[in-house]
N, C-alpha and C positions, 0 to 999 in steps of 0.2 A: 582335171584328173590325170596324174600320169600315169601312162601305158605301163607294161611290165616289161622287161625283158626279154626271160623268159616265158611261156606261157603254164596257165596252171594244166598241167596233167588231163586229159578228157579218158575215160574208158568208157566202154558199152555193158551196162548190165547183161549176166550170163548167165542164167539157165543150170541146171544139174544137166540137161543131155547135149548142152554148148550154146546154143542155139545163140544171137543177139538180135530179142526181136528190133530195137532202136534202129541199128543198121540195116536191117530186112527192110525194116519200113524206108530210108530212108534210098535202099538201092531201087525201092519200086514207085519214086515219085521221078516226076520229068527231071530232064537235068536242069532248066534253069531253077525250079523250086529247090533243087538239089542245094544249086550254089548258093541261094539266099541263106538258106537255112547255114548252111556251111558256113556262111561269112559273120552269122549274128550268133552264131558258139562261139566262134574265134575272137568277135567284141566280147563276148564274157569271160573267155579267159586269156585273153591280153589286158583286157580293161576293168577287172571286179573290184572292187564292187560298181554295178552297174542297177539302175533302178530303172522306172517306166520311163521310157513304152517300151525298150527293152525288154527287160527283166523283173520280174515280179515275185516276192517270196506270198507261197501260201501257208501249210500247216506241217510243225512237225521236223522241221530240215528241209522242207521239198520246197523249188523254185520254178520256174517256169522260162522258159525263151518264148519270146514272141514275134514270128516272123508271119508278113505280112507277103504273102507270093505272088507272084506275077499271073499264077492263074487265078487270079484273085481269090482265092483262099485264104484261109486263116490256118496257120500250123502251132502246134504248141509242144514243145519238149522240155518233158519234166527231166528234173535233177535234183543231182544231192551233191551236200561235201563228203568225203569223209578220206580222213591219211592225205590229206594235198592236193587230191585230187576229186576231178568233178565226174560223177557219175552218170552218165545220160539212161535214166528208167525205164521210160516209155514215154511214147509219140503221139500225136490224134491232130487231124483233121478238123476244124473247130467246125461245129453243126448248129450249133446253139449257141446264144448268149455265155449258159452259164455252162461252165465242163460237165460233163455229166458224176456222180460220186463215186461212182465205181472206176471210172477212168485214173481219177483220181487216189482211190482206194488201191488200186492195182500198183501204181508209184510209189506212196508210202509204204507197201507190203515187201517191194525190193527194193525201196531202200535199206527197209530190215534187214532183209534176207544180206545185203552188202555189207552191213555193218557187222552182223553177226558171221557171216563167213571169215570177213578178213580178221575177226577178232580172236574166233576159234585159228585160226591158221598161223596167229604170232606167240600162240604162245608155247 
């Protein structure tokens, strides 16, 4: 599979009062988890389309990164496309086998929210 050149676009899902929970979460994990996670968004967007163990599509537009951490944890960040670029959602901690629905629920509602804003805003 070749690489891309350039890479695709990443942004942080943003809130009406700014906020980006994605990066909140990601400024308050250790810094080696930091860098894994860091390294396996940058394989998705140098390298997309990208499948398992990577990357995983669920329901809807919404994907998943799947980074395996050094504090042996399980991390999971959801995403979207939309306009070129890839949208990081929301974050979790894996607890369980399965994600929990609402975790998941919460992802698909700003993705909405993402598609709908930049739709209202171009025209």
């Amino acid at each position: 599979m070749p690489e891309r050149l350039e890479p695709i676009p990443l942004v942080f899902w943003r809130s009406a009062a700014g906020r980006e929970p994605v990066r909140e979460w990601l400024n308050g994990l250790p810094r080696e988890d930091k860098r894994v996670i860091g390294r396996d968004i940058a394989k998705v967007q140098f390298g997309w389309p990208i499948g398992l163990p990577l990357c995983r599509p669920l329901s809807g537009g919404l994907w998943e990164v799947r980074s395996a951490l050094p504090s042996k944890r399980e991390a999971r960040v959801f995403f979207g496309f939309h306009d070129g670029m890839l949208i990081a959602l929301h974050a979790v901690i894996k607890k369980t086998r399965k994600t929990p629905a609402e975790e998941l629920a919460l992802a698909k509602q700003r993705l909405k929210e993402a598609q709908s804003w930049h739709a209202r805003t171009r025209t």
